[in-house]
N, C-alpha and C positions, 0 to 999 in steps of 0.2 A: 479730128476724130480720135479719140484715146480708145487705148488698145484692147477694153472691153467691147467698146463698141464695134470696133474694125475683126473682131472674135463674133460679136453676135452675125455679122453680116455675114464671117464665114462659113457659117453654124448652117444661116439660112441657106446660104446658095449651095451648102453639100444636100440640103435634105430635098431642095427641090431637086432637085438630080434624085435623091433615092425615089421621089414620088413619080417622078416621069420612069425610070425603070418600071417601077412595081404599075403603073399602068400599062405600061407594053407586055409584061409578061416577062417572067426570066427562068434561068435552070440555077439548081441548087449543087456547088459544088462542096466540095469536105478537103479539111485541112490534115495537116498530119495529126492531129490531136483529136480527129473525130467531129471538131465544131462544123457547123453549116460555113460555107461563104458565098456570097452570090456577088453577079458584077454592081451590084447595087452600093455595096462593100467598096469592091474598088473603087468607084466613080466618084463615089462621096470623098472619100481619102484622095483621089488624085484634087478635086475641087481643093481641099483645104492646104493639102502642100504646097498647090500653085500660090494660095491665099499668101499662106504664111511666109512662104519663100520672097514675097514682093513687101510686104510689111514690117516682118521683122528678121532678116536675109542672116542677120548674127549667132541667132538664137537657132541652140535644136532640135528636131521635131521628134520624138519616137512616137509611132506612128505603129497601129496594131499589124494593119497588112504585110506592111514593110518592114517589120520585127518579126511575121513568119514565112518572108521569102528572106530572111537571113543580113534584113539592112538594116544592122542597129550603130547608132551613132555615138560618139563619144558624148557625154555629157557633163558638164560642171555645176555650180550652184544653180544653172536657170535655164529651163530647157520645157520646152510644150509637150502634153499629153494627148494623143489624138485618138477616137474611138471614132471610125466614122460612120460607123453602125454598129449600137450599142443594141441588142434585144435582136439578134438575125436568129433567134428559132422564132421569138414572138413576128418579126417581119417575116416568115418562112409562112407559117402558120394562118397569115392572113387578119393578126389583131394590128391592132396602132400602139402597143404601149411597144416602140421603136425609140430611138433617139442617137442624137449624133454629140458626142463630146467633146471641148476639146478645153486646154485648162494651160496654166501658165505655172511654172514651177519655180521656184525660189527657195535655195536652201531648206531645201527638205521639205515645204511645205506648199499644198495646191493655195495660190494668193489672187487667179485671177481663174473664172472656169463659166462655161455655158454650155449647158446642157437642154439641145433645139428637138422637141419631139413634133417633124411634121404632119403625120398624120391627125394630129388631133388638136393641130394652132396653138402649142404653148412655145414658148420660150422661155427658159430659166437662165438668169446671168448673177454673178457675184462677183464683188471687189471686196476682200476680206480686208483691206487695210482700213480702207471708207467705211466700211460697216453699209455698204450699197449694195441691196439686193431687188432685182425686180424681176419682172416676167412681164413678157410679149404675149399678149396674146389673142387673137384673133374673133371677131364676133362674125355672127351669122350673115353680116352685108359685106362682108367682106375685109373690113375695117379694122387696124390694130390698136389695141388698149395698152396703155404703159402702168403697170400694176405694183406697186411697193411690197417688198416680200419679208415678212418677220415671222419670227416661233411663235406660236400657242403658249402658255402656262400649261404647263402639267395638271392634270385634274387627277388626282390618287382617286385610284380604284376604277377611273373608268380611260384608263390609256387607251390608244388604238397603235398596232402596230401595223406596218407593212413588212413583209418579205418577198423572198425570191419565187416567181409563180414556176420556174423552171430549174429552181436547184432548192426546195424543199429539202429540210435536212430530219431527222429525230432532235437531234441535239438544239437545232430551234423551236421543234415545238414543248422540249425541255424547259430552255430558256425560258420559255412565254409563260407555261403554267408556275414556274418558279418564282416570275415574277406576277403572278396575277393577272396577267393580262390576258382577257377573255375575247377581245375582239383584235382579228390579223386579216388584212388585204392583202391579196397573192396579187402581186402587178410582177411583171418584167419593167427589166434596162435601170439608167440612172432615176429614171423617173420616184422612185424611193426616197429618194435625198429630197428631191422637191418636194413632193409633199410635202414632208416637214420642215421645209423653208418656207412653205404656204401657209403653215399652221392648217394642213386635212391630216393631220398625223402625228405622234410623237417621237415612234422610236422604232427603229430596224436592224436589228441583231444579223448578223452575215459571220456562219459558222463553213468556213470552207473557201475554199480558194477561190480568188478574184486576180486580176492584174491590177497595176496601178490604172493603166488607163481607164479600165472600167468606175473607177470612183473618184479619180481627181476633180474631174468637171465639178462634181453633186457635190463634193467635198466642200471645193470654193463655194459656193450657191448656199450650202446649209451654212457655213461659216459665218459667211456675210449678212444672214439671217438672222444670227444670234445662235447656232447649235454647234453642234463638236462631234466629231467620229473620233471616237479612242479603238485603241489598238488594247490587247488584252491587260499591260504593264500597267493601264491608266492613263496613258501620255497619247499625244494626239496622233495620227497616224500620220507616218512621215511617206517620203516619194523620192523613189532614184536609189530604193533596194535592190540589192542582187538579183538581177534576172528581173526588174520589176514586179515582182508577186507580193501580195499581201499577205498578213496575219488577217487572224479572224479581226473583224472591230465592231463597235456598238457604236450607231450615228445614234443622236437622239436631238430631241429640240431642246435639251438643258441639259449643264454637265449633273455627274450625279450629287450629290451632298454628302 
């Protein structure tokens, strides 16, 4: 099993954990910064720790739960990104655009990343060295489909953007009329970056603060696709900044010209 694979399986068995929660019913707690967290949160993150701690025992995990109960790890060039609910006001809320991330880190850049939305049977996985991008995803009998994932071409003048359906900005809907772009899909979570590794999308502008862990997953995935998140400089967005927080960046399914 190579290590995307042995990621997508840990992807899956955190999210059925979120799905058996969210069928029993849960209470909504808050962190010190105000976000939602429910045990649905923890469950999925203890799932993938245990994962990763048995497959790849060397490697670090920063892990969002366990970075705000104060357990953040030392890390070197290579070290795993873990969201284990990605979208907890959309899971709060009662939609499915949820998802679970978790992404593989190398010298600055997400090189391996899966990003598993169970509510709604997709899976998104990238290996940005292979240029290997695909999605799981589930039909009506039950049954899973192995799906090849690349960019769309740009169609000038009829772009379609997604953004954040929970952190709407001015300064994005700036962007958008700046650039022309008359059609925008409000989704939550990593689910953004897929898209546009699906080719249902082209470009998502994120003006405002993000963690890394929120975007490494989508990062690999859009990568391995063919697309690029740049940070505002132009250069691609890097992983294992200060505090892990992001600069604004622009994912798109093409660099620009």
């Amino acid at each position: 099993m190579t290590m995307l694979d042995s990621l997508v399986e840990a992807a899956r068995a955190a999210g059925d954990a979120i799905l058996r929660i969210r069928a029993a019913g849960f209470a909504v707690d808050h962190k010190r910064d105000a976000s939602p967290v429910t045990a649905a949160d923890h469950a999925a993150e203890d799932v993938l720790l245990a994962h990763l701690a048995r497959r790849a025992p060397g490697i670090p995990v920063v892990a969002e739960e366990a970075v705000a109960a104060g357990v953040i790890p030392e890390t070197g060039e290579r070290f795993f990104l873990v969201d284990p609910l990605d979208g907890t006001r959309e899971f709060v809320a009662g939609r499915d655009e949820f998802t679970v991330n978790v992404a593989l880190v190398e010298r600055g850049r997400a090189v391996l990343g899966v990003v598993h939305a169970p509510a709604l049977g997709r899976c998104f996985a990238g290996d940005v060295a292979a240029s290997r991008a695909f999605e799981l995803r589930r039909s009506d009998d039950g049954s899973t489909r192995s799906l090849p994932l690349r960019v769309r071409a740009p169609a000038p003048g009829r772009l379609v953007a997604v953004a954040s359906r929970s952190h709407a900005s001015p300064q994005t809907r700036g962007w958008l009329e700046a650039q022309g772009i008359a059609e925008c899909v409000a989704i939550g979570s990593s689910l953004k970056f897929c898209l546009l590794a699906a080719g249902e999308a082209d470009v998502y502008p994120r003006f405002g603060p993000t963690m890394e862990w929120d975007t490494a997953a989508g990062d690999a995935v859009l990568g391995a696709a063919g697309g690029v998140v740049l940070a505002p400089d132009g250069a691609p967005l890097r992983y294992g900044k200060p505090g892990f927080r992001n600069t604004d960046f622009i994912a798109s399914a093409a660099p620009p010209r």
